[in-house]
N, CA, C and O atoms as a MOPAC input file, in Angstrom:
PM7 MOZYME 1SCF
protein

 N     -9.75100 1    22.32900 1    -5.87800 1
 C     -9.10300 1    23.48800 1    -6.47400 1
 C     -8.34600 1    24.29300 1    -5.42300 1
 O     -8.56900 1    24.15500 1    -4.22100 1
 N     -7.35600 1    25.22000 1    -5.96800 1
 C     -6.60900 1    25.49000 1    -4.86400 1
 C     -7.29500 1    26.78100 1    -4.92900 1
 O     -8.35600 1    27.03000 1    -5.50000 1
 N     -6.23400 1    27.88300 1    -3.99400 1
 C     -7.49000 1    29.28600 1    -3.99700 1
 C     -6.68300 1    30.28600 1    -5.06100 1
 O     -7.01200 1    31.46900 1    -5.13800 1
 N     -5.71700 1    29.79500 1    -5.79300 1
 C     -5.59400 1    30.61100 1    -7.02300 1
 C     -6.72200 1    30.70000 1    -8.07000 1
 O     -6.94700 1    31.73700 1    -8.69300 1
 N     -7.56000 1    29.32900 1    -8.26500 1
 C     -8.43900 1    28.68000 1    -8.84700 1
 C     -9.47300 1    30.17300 1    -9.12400 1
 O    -10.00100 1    30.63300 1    -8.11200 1
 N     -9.68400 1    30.74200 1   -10.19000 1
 C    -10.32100 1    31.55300 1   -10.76200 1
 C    -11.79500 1    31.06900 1   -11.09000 1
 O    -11.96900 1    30.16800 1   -11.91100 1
 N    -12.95000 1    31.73700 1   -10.37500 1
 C    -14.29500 1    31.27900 1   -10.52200 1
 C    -15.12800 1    32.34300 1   -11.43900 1
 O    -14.84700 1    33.50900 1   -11.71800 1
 N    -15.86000 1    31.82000 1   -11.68300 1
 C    -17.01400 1    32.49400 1   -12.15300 1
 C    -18.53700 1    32.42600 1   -11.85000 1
 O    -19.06500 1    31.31400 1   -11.85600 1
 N    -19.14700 1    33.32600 1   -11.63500 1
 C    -20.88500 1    33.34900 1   -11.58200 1
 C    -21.66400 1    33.87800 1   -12.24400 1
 O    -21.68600 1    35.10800 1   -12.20300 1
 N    -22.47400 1    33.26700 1   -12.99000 1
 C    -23.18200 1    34.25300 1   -14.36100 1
 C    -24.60000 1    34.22700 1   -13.50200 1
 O    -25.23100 1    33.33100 1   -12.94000 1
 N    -24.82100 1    35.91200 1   -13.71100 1
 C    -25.70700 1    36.32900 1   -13.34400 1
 C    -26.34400 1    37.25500 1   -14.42700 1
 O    -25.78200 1    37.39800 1   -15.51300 1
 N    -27.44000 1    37.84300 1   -14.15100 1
 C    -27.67100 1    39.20100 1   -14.61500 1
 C    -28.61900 1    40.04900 1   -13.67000 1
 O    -29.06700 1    39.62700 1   -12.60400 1
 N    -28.86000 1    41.28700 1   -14.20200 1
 C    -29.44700 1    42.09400 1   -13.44600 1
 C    -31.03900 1    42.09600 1   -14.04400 1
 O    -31.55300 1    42.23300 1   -15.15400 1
 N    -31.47100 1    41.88300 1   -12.78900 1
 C    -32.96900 1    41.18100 1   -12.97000 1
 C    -33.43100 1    40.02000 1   -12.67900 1
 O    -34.60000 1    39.63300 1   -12.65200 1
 N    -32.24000 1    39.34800 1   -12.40900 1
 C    -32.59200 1    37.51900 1   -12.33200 1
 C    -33.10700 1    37.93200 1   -10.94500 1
 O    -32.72900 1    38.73300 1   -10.09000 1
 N    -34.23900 1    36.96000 1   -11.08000 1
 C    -35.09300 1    36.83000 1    -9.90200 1
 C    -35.31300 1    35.06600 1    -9.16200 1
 O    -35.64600 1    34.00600 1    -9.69200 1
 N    -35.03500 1    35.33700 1    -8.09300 1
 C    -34.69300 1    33.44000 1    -7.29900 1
 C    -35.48300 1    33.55600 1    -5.97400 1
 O    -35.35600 1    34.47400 1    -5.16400 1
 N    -36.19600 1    32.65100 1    -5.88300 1
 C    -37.21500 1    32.45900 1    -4.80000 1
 C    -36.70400 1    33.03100 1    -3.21800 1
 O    -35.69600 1    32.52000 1    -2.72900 1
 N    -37.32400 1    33.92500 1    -2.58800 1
 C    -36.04300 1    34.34200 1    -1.46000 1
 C    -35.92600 1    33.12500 1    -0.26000 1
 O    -34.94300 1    33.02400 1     0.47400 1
 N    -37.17100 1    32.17900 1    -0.19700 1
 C    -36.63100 1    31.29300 1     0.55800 1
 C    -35.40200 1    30.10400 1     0.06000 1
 O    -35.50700 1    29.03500 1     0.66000 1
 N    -34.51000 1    30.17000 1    -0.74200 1
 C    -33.41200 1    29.72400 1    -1.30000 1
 C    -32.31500 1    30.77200 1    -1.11700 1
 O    -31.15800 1    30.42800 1    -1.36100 1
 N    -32.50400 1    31.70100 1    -0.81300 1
 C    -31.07300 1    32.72000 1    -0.71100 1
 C    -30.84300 1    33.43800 1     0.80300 1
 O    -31.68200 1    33.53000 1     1.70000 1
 N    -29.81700 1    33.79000 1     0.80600 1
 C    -29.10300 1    33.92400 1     2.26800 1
 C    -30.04200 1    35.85400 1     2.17800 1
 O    -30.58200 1    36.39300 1     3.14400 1
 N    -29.97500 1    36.24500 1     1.24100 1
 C    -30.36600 1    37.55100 1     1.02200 1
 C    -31.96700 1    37.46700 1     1.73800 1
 O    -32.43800 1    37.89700 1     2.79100 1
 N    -32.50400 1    36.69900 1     0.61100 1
 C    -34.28900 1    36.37400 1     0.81000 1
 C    -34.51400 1    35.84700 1     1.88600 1
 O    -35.71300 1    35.93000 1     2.14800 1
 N    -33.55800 1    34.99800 1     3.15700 1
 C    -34.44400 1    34.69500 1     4.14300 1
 C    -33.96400 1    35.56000 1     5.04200 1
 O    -34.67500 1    35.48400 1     6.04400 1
 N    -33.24100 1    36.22200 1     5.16000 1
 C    -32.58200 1    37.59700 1     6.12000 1
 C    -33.83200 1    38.72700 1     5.70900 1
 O    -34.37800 1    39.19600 1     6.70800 1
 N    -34.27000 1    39.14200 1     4.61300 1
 C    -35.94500 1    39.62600 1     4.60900 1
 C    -36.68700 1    39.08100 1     4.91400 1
 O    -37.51400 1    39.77800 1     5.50200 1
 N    -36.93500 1    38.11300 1     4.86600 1
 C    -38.09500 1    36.97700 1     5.68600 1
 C    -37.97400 1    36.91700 1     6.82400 1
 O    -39.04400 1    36.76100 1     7.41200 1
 N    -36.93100 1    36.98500 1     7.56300 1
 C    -36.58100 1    36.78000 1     8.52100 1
 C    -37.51200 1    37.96100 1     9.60300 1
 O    -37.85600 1    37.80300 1    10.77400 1
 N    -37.81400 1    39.59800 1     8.32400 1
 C    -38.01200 1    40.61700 1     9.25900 1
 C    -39.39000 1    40.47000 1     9.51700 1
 O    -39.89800 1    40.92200 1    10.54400 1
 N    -40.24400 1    39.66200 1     8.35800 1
 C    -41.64800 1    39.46100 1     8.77000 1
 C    -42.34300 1    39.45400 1     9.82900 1
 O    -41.53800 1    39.45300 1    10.76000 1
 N    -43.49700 1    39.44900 1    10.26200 1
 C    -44.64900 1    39.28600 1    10.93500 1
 C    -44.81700 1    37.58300 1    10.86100 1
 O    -44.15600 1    37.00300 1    10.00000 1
 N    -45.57100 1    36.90200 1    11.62900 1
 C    -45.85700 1    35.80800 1    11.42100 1
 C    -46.83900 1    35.76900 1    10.29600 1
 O    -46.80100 1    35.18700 1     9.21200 1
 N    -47.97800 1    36.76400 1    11.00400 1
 C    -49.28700 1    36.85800 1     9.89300 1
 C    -48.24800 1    37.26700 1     8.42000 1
 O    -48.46300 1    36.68300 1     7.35800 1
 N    -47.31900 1    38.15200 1     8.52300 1
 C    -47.08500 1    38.33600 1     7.06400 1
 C    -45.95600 1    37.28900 1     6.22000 1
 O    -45.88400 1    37.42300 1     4.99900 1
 N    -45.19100 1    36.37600 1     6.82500 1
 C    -45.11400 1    35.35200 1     6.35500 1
 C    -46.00200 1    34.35500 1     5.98000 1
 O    -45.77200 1    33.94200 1     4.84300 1
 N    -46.79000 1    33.90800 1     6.45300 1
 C    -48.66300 1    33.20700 1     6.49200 1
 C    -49.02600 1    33.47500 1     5.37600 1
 O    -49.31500 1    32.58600 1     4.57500 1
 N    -49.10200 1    35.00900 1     5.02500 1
 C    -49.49200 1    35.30400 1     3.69000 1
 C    -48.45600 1    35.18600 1     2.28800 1
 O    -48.77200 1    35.62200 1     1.18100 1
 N    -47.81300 1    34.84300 1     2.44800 1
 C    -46.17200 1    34.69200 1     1.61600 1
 C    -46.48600 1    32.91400 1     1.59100 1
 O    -47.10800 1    32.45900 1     0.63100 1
 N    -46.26700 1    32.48700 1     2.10300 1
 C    -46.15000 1    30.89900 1     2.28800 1
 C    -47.08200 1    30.36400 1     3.49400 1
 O    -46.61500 1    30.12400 1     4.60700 1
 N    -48.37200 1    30.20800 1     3.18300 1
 C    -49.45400 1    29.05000 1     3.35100 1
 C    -48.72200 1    28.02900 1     3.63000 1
 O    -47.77600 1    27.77700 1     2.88400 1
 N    -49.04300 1    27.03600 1     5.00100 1
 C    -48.46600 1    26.11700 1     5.28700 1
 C    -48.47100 1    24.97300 1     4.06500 1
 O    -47.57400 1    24.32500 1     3.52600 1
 N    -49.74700 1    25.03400 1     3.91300 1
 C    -50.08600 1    23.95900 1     2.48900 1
 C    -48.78900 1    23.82800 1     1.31600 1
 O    -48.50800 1    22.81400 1     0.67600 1
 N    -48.14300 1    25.09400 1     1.25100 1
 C    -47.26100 1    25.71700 1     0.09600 1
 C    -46.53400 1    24.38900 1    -0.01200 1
 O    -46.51000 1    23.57000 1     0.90700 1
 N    -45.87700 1    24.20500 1    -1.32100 1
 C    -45.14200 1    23.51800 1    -1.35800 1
 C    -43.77400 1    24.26600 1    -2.31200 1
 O    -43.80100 1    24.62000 1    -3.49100 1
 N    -42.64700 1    24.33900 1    -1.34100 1
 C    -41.57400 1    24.92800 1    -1.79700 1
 C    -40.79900 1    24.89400 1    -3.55400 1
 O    -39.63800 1    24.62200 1    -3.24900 1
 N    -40.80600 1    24.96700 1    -4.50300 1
 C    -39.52900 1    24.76100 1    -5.76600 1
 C    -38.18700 1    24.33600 1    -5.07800 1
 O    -37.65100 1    24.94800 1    -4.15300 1
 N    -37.76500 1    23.28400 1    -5.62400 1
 C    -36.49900 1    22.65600 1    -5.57200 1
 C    -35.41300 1    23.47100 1    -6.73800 1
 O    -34.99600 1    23.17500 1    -7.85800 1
 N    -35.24300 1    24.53200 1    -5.88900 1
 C    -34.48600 1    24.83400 1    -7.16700 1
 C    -32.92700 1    24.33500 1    -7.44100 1
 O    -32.45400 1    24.46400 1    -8.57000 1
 N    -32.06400 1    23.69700 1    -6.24400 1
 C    -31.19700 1    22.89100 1    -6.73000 1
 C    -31.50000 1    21.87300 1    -5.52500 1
 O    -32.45300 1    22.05400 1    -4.76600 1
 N    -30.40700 1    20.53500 1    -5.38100 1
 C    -30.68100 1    19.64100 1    -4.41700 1
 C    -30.49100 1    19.92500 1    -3.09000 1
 O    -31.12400 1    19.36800 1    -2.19300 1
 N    -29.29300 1    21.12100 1    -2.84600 1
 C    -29.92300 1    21.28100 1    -0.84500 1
 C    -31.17100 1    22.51800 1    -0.51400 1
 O    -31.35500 1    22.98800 1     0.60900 1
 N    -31.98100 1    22.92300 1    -1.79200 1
 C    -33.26300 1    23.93800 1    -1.24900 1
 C    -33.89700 1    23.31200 1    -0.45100 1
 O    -34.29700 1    22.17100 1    -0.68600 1
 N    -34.13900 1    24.02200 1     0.79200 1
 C    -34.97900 1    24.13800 1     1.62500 1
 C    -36.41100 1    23.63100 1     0.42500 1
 O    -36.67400 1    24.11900 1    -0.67400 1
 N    -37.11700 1    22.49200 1     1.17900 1
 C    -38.27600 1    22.52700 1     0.15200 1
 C    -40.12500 1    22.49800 1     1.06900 1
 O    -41.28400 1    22.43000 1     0.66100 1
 N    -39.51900 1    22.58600 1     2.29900 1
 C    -40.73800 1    22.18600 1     3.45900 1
 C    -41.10300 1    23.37300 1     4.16100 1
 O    -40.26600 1    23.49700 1     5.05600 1
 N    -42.13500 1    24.54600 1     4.22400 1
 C    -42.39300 1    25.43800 1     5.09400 1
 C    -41.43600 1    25.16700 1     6.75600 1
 O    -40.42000 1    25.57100 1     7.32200 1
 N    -42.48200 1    24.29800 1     6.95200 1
 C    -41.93700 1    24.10900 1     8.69800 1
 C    -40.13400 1    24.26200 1     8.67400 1
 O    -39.64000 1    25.19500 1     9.30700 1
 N    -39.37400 1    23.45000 1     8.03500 1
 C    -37.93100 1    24.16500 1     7.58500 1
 C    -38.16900 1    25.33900 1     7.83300 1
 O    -38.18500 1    25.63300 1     9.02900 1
 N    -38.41800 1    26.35100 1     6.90000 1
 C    -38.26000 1    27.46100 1     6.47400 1
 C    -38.30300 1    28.11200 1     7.62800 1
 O    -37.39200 1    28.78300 1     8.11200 1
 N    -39.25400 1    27.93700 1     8.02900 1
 C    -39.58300 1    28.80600 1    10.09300 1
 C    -39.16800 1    28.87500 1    10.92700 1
 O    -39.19500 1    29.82100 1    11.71400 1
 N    -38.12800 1    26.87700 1    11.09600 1
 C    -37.35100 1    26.87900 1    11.85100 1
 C    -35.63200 1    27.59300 1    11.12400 1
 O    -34.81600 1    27.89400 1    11.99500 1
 N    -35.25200 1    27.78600 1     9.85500 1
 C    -34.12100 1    28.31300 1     9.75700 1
 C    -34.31600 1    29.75200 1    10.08800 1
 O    -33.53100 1    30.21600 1    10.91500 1
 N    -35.35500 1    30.65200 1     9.51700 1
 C    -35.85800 1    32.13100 1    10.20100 1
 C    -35.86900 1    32.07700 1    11.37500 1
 O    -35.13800 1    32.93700 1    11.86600 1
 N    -36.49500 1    31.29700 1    12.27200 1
 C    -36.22000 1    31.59200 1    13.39500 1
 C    -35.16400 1    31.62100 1    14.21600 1
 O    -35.05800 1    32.25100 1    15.26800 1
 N    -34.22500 1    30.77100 1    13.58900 1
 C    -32.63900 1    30.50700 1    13.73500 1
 C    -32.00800 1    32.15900 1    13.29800 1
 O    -31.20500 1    32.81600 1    13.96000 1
 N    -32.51200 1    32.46200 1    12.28100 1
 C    -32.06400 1    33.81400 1    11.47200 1
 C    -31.79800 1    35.00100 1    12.68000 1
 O    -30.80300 1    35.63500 1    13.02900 1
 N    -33.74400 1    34.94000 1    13.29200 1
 C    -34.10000 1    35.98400 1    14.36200 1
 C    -32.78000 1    35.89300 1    15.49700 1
 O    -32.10700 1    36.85500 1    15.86700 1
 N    -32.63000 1    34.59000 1    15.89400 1
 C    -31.66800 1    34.66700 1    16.60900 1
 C    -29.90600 1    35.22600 1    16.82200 1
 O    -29.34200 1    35.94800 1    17.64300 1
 N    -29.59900 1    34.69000 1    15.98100 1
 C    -28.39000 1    34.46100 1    15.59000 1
 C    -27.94900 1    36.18800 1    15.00100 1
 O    -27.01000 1    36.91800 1    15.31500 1
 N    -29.24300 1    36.40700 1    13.91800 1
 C    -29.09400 1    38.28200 1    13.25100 1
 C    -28.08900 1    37.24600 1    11.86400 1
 O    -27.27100 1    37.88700 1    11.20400 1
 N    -28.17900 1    36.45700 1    11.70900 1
 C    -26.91700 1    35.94500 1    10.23800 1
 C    -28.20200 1    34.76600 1     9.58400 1
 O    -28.72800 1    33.84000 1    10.20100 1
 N    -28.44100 1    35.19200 1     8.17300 1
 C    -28.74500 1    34.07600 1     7.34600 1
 C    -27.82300 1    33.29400 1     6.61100 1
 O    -26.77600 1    33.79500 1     6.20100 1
 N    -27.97500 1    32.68600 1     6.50600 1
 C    -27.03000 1    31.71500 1     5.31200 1
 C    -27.70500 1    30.91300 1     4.24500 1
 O    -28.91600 1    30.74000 1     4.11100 1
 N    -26.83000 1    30.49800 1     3.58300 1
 C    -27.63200 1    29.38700 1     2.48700 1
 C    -26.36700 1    28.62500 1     1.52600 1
 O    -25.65100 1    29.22700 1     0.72500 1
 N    -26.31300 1    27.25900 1     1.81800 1
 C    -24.91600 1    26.30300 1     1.49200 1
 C    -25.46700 1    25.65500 1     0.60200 1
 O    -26.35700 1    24.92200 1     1.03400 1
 N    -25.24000 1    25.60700 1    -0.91100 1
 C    -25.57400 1    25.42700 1    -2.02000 1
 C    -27.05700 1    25.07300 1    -2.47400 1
 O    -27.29900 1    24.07300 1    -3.15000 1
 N    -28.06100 1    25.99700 1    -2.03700 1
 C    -29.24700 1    25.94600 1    -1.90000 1
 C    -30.20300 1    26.68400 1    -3.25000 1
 O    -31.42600 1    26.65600 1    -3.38600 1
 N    -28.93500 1    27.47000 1    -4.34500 1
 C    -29.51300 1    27.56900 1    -5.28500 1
 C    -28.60700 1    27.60200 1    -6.13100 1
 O    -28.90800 1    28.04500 1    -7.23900 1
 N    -27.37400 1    27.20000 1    -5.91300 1
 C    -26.24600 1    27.11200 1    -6.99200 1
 C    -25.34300 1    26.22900 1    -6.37000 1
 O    -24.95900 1    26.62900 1    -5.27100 1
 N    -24.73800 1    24.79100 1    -6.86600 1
 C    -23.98600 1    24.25700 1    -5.92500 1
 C    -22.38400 1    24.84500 1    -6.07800 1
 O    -21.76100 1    25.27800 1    -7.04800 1
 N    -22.11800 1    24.69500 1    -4.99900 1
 C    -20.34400 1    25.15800 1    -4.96800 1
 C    -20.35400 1    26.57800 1    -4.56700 1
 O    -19.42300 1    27.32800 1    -4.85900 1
 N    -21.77100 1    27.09900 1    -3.66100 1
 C    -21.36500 1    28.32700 1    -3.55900 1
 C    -22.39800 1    28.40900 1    -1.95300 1
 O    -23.29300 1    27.63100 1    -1.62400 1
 N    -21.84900 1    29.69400 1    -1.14600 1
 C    -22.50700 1    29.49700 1     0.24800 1
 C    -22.41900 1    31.23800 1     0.25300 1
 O    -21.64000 1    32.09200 1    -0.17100 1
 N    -23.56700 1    31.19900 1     0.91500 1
 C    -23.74900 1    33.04100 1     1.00100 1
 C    -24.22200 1    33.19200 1     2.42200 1
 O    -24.68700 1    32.27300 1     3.09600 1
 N    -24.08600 1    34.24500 1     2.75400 1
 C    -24.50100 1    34.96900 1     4.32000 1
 C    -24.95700 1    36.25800 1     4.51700 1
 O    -24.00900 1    36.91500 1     4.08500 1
 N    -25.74900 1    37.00500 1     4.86800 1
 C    -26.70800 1    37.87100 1     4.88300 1
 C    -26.99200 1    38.10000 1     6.29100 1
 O    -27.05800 1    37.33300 1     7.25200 1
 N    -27.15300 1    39.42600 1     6.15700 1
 C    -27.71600 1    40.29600 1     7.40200 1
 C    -28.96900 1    41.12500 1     6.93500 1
 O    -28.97400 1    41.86900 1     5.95400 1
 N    -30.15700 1    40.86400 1     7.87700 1
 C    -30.73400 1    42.32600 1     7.58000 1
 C    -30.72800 1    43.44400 1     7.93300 1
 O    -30.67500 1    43.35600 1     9.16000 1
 N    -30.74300 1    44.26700 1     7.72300 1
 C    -30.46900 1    45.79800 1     7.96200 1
 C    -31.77400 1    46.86600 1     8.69400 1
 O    -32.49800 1    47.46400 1     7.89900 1
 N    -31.91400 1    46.97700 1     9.59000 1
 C    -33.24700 1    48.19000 1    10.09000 1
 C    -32.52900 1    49.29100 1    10.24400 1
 O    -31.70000 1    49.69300 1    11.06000 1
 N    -33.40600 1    49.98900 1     8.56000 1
 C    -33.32400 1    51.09700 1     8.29800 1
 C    -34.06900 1    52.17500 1     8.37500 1
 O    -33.84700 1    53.38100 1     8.26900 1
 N    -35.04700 1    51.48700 1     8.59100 1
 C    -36.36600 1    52.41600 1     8.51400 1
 C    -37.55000 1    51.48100 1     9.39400 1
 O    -37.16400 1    50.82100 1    10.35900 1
 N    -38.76700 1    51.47600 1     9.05800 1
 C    -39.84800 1    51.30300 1     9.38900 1
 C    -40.74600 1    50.11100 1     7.71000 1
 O    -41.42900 1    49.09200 1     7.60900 1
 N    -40.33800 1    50.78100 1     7.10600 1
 C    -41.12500 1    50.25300 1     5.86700 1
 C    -40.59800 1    49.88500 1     4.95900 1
 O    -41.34900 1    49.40600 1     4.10900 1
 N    -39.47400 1    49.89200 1     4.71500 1
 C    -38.16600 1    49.08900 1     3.53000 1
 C    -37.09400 1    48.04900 1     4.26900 1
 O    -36.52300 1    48.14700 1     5.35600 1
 N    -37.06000 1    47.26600 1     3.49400 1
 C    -36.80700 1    45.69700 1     4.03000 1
 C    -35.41100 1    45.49900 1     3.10800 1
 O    -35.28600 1    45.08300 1     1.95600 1
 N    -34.44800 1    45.95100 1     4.04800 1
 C    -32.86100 1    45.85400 1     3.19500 1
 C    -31.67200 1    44.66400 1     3.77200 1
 O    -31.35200 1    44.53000 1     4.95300 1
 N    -31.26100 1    44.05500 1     2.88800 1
 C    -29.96200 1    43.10800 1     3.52800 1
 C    -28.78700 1    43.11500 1     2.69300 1
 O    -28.87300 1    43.50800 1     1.52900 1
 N    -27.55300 1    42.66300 1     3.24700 1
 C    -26.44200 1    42.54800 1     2.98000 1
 C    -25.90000 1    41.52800 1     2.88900 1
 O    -26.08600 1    40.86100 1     3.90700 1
 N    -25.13000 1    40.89900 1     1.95900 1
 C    -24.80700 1    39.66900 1     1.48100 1
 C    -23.21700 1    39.69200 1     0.98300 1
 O    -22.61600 1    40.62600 1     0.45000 1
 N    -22.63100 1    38.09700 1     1.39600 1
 C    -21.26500 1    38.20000 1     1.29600 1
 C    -21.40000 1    36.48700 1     0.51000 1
 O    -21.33800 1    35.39500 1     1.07500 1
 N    -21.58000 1    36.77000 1    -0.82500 1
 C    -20.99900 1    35.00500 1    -1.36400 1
 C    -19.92600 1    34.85700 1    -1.75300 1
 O    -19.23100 1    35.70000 1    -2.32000 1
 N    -19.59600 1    33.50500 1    -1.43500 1
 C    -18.24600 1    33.10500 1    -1.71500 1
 C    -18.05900 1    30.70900 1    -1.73300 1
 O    -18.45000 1    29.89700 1    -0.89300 1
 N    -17.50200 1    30.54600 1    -2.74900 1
 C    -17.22300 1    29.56100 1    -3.07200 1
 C    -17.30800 1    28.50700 1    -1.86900 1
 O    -16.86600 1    28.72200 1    -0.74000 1
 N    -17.71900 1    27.75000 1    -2.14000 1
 C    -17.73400 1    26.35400 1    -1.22700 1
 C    -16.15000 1    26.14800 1    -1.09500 1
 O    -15.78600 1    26.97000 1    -0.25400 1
 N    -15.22800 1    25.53800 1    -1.47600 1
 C    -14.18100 1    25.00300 1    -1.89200 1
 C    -13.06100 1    26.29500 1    -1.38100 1
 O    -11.83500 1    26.19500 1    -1.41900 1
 N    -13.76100 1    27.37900 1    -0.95400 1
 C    -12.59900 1    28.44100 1    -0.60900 1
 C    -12.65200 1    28.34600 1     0.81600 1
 O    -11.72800 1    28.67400 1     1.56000 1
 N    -14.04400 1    27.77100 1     1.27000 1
 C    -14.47000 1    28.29800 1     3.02300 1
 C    -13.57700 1    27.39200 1     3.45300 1
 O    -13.03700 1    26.41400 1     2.93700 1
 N    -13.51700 1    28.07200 1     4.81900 1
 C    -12.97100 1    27.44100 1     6.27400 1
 C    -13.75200 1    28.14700 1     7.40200 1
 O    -14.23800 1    29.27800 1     7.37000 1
 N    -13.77500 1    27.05600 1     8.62000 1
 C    -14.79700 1    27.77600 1     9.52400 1
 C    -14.07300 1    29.34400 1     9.68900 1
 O    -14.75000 1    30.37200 1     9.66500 1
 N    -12.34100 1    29.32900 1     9.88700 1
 C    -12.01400 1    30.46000 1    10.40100 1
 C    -12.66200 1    31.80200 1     9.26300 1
 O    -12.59300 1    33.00000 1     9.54100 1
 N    -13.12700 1    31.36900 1     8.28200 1
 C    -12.84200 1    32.43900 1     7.22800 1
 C    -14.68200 1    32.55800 1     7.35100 1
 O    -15.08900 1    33.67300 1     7.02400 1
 N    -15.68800 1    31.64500 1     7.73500 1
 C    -16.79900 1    31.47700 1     7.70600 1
 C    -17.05700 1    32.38700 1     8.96900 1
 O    -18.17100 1    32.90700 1     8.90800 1
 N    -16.42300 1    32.68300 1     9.96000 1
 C    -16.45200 1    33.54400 1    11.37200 1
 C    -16.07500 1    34.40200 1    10.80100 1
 O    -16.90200 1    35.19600 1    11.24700 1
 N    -15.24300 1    35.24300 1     9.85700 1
 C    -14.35100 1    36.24900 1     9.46200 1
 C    -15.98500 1    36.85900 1     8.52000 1
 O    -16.55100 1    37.85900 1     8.96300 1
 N    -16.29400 1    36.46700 1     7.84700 1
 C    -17.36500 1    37.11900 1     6.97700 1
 C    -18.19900 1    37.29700 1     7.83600 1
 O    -18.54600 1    38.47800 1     7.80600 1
 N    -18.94700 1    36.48400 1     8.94500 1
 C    -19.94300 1    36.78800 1     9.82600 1
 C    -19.69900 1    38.18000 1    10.23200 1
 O    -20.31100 1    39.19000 1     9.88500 1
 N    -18.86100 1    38.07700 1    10.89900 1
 C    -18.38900 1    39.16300 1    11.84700 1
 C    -17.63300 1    40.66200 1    11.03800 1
 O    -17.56200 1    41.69400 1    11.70400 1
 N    -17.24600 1    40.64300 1     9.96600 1
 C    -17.57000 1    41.44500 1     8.57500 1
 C    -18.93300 1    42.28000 1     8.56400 1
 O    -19.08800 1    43.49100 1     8.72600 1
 N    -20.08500 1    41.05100 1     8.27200 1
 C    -21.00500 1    41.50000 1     8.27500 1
 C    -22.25500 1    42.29700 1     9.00400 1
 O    -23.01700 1    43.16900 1     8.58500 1
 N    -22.10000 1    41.42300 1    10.65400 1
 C    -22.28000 1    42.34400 1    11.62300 1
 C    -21.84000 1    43.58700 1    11.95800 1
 O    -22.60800 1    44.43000 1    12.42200 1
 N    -20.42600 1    43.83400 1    11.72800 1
 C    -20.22800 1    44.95100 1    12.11200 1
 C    -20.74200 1    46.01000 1    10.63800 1
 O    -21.46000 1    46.95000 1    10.98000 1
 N    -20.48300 1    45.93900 1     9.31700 1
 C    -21.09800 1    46.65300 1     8.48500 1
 C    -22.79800 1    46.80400 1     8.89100 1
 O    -23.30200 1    47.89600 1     9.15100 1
 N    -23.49100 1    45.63200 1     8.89000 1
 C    -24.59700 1    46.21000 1     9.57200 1
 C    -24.80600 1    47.17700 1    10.78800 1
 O    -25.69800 1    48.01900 1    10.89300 1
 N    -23.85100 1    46.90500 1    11.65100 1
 C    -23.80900 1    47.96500 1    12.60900 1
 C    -23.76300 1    49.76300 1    12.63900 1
 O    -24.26700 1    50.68300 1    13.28300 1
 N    -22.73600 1    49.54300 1    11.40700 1
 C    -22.08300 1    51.04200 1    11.04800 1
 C    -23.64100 1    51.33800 1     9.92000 1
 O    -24.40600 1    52.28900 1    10.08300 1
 N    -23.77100 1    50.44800 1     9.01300 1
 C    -24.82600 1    51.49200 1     7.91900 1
 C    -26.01400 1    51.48300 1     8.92500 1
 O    -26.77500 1    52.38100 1     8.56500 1
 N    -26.42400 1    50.95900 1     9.85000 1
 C    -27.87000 1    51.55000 1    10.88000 1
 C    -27.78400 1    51.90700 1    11.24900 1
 O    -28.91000 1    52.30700 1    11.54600 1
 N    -26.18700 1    53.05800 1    12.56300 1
 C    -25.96200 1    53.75100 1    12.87600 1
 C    -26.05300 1    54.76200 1    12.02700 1
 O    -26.82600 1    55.65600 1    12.37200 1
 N    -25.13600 1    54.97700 1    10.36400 1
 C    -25.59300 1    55.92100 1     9.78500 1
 C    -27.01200 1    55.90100 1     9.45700 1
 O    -27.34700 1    56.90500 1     8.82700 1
 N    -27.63100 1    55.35400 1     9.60800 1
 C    -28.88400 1    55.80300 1     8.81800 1
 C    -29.49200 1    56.01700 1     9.39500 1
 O    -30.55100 1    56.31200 1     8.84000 1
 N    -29.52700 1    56.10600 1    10.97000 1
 C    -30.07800 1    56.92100 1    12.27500 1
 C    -29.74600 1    58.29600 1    12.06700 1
 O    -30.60200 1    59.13200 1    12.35800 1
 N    -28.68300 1    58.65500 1    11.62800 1
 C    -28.26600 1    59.84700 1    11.60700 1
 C    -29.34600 1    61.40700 1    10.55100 1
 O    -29.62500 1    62.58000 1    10.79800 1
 N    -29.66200 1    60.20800 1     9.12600 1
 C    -30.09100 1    61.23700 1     8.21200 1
 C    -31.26800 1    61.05800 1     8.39300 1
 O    -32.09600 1    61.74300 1     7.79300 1

C-alpha cells in the first residue's frame, strides 16, 4: 500500500491486552523490581499467544525488559495486531504511579529513518513531561 492508503484500528475504551504483548505494557514492566516482576510472571508462567510474533517465553520477556532498561524505548512489531508496530517510553513521574507514552503506527508505513524519528519524538516528550512534573 502506498502511504495515501487510509487505515484503520478498532479499538475501544476498556479493551484490556496482556502488557507483556504491548510496547505500552513492557515500558511499565520495564519499571519493576525483579521481586515485583517474579510476582507478575512466575518463571513456570506460560505466556498467551495472542497473535503469531507474541513474545510467549518469560526468559524472552526479561531479556526484551532488560533491553527496555537499557535503551529507555520499548517496542512491539506485530505482537498483538499484525501490520502494526508501537514504541513506548516510560515516564518517572512520581514514586508510585507507573506512566508511559506510546507512538503506533502501521508496519507498511515504517522506515528505519522514520523508526529513529518517533524514537527520538519520544525521548524528548518524555524528557519535557518529567521535567514538568518536577516542577508541580
Amino acid at each position: 500500500p502506498n502511504t495515501d492508503t487510509p487505515i484503520k484500528i478498532i479499538s475501544h475504551v476498556g479493551k484490556k491486552l496482556p502488557a507483556y504483548c504491548t510496547a505500552l505494557g513492557k515500558a511499565l514492566l520495564s519499571q519493576l523490581s525483579e521481586q515485583e516482576f517474579n510476582l507478575l510472571y512466575p518463571s513456570s508462567k506460560k505466556l498467551l499467544q495472542i497473535a503469531p510474533k507474541t513474545i510467549t517465553e518469560i526468559a524472552q520477556l526479561k531479556d526484551n525488559l532488560n533491553s527496555i532498561k537499557l535503551s529507555g524505548i520499548a517496542s512491539e512489531y506485530e505482537e498483538v495486531n499484525e501490520h502494526l508496530c508501537c514504541f513506548a517510553v516510560p515516564l518517572n513521574i512520581n514514586d508510585h504511579d507507573k506512566v508511559a507514552l506510546s507512538i503506533t503506527t502501521p508496519i507498511f508505513r515504517m522506515t528505519k529513518e522514520k523508526e529513529q524519528q518517533i524514537k527520538l519524538n519520544l525521548l524528548n516528550a518524555k524528557e519535557k513531561i518529567e521535567s514538568y512534573a518536577r516542577t508541580i
